[in-house]
C-alpha positions as CSV (number, residue, x, y, z in Angstrom):
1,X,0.8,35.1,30.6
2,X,1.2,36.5,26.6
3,X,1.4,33.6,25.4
4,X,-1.7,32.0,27.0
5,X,-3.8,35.3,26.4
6,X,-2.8,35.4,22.5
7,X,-4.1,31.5,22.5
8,X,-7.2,32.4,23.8
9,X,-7.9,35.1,21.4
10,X,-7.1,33.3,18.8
11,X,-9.5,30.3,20.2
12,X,-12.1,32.8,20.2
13,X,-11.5,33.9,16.6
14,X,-11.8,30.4,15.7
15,X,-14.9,29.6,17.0
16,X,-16.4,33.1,16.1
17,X,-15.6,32.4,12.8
18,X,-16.8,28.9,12.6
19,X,-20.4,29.9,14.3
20,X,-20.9,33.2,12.6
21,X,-19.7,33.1,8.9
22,X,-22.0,31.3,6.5
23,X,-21.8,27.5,5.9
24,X,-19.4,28.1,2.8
25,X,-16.9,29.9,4.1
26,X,-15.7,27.3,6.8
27,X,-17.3,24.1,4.9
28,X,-14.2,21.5,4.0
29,X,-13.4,21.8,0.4
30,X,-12.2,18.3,-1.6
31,X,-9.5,17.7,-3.7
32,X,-11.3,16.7,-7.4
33,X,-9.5,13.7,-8.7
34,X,-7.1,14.2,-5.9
35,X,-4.0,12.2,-6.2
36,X,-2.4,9.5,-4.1
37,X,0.8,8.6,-2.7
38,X,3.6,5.7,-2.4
39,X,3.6,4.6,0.9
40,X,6.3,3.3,0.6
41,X,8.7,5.7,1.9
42,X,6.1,6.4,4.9
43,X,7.4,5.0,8.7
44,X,5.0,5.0,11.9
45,X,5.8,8.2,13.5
46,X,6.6,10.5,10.5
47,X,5.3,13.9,11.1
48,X,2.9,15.4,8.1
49,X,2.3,19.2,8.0
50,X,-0.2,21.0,5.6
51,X,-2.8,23.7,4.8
52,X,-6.5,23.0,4.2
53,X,-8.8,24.8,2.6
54,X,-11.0,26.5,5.0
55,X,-11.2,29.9,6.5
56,X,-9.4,28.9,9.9
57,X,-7.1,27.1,8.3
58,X,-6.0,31.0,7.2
59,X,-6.6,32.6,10.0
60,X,-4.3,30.0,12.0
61,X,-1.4,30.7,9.4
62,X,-2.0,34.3,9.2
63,X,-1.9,34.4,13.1
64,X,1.3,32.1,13.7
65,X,3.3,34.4,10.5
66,X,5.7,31.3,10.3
67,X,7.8,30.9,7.4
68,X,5.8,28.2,6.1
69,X,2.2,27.9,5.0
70,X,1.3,25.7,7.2
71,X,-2.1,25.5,10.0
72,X,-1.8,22.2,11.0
73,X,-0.3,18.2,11.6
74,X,-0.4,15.0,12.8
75,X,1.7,12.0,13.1
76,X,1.8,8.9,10.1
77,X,0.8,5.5,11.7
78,X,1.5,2.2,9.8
79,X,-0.5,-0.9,11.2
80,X,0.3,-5.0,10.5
81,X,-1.0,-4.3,7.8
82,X,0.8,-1.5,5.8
83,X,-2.4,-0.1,6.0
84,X,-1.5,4.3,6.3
85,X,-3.3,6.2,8.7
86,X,-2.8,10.0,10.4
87,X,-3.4,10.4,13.7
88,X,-4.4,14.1,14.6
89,X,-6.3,16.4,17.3
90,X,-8.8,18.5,15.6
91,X,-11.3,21.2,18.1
92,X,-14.4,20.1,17.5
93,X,-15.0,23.8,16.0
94,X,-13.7,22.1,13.0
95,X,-14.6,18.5,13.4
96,X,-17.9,15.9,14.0
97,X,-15.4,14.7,16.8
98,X,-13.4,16.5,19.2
99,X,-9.3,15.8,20.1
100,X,-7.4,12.5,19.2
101,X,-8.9,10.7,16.0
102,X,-7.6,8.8,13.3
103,X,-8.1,9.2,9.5
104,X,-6.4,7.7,6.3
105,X,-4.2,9.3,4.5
106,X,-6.1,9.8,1.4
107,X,-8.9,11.9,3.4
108,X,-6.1,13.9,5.0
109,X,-4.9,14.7,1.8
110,X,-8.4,15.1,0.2
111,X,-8.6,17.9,2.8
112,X,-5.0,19.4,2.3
113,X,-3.6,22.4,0.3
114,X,-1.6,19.7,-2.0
115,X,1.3,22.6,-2.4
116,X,1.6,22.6,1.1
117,X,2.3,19.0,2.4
118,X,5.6,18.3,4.1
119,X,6.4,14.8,5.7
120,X,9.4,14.9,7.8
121,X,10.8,12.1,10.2
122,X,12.5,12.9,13.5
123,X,16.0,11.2,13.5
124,X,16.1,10.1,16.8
125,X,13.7,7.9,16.4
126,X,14.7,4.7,14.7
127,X,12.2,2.4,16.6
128,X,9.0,4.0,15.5
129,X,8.6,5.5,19.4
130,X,6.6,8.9,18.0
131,X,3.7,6.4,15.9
132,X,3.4,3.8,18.8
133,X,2.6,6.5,21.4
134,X,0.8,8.3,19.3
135,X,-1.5,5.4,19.1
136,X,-1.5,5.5,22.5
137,X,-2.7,8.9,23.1
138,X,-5.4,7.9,20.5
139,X,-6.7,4.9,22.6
140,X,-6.6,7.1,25.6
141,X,-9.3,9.7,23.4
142,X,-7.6,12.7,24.5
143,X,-9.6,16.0,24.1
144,X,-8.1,19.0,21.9
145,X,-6.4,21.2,23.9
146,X,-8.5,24.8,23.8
147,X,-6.4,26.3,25.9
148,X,-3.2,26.0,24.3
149,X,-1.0,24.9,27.2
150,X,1.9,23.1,26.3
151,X,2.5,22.4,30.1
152,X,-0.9,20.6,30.4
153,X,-0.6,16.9,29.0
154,X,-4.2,16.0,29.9
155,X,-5.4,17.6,26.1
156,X,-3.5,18.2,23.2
157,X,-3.9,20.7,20.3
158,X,-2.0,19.5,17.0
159,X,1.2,20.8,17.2
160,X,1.4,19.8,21.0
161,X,1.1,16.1,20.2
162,X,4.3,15.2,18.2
163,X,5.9,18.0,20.6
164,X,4.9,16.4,24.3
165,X,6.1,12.8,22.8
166,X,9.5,14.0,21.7
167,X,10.1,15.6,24.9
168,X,9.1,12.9,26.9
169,X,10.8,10.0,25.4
170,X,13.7,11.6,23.8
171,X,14.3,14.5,26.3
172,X,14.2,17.4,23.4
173,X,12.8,20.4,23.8
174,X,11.3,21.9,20.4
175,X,9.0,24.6,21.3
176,X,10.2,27.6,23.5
177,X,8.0,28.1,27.0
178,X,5.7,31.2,26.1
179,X,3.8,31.5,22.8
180,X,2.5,29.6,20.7
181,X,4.8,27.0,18.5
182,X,5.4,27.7,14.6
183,X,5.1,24.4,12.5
184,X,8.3,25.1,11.2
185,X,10.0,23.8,14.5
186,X,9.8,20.5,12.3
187,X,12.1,22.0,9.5
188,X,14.5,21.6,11.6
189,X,17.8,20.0,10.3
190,X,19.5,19.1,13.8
191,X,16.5,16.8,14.7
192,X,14.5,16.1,11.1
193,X,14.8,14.7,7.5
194,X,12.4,15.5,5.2
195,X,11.0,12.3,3.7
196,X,10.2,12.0,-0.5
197,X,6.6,11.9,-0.9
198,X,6.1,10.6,-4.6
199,X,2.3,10.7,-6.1
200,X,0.8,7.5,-7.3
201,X,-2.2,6.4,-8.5
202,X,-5.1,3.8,-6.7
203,X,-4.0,4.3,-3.5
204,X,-6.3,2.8,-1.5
């Protein structure tokens, strides 16, 4: 019962400060000449973590008082292609679309503290599982998860994503069952490797 109030306090903080501050405070600031990345070293299902700039994006860090500086995450996807994409779950507090979406990597990055940004890759998972379902979830257009449940599948809030697909298909348990899950869960040297994320230029 804690847990579940704290989420929805800090819900509420979120919103009130997206609807009440002025436009600047909670606008998305860009990355000037912002630089690009090898793929290379990227596998469907890697799990990226960062900071943006924006207003929530400290109050979710200053709430969650984890040991990294980190607000938020979402799962790498490679298509036939090579082509890199991240798929997310924003609240539509903070984006023109609400829950599951799909960006490329360059406008996640555009959008992230660049001191921040971790890639790690779950070790389990040597067929891709975590990127293929999170695909899945994305066809399915899940809505973000405003209640912060972790027992409720039917929405998911960023951290919840990568969490609910490692439990289900590999039958590991990251997050404890009351309160709200650090990002540093993914630090974790029993179940992840942190993967070399080298800067390059005219990524596309």
């Amino acid at each position: 019962m804690a847990g579940r109030l704290q989420a929805q306090i800090i819900c509420i903080l979120l919103l009130s400060c997206f609807f009440f501050l002025p436009e600047g405070c909670h606008s998305r600031a860009k990355i000037e000449n912002s630089e690009t990345y090898v793929t290379d070293y990227l596998r469907s299902g890697d799990i990226i973590l960062r900071k943006s700039y924006g207003l929530i994006s400290n109050i979710i860090a200053a709430k969650l008082n984890d040991t990294i500086d980190v607000s938020h995450c979402g799962i790498i996807y490679v298509d036939a292609n090579h082509s890199v994409c991240v798929i997310h779950s924003l609240s539509k507090a903070v984006s023109e679309k609400d829950g599951m979406q799909c960006c490329t990597l360059k406008k996640f990055m555009d959008d992230s503290r660049m001191e921040t940004v971790q890639v790690v890759r779950f070790k389990k998972d040597s067929d891709q599982i975590i990127g293929n379902w999170a695909k899945y979830y994305l066809s399915k257009h899940i809505p973000f998860d405003n209640s912060y449940d972790l027992k409720d599948s039917s929405a998911f809030f960023c951290t919840e994503l990568p969490i609910h697909i490692i439990k289900n298909q590999f039958k590991i348990n990251l997050a404890s069952e009351s309160g709200l899950p650090k990002f540093s869960i993914f630090l974790n040297p029993t179940y992840f490797d942190k993967v070399i994320f080298v800067k390059k230029a005219n990524l596309k």
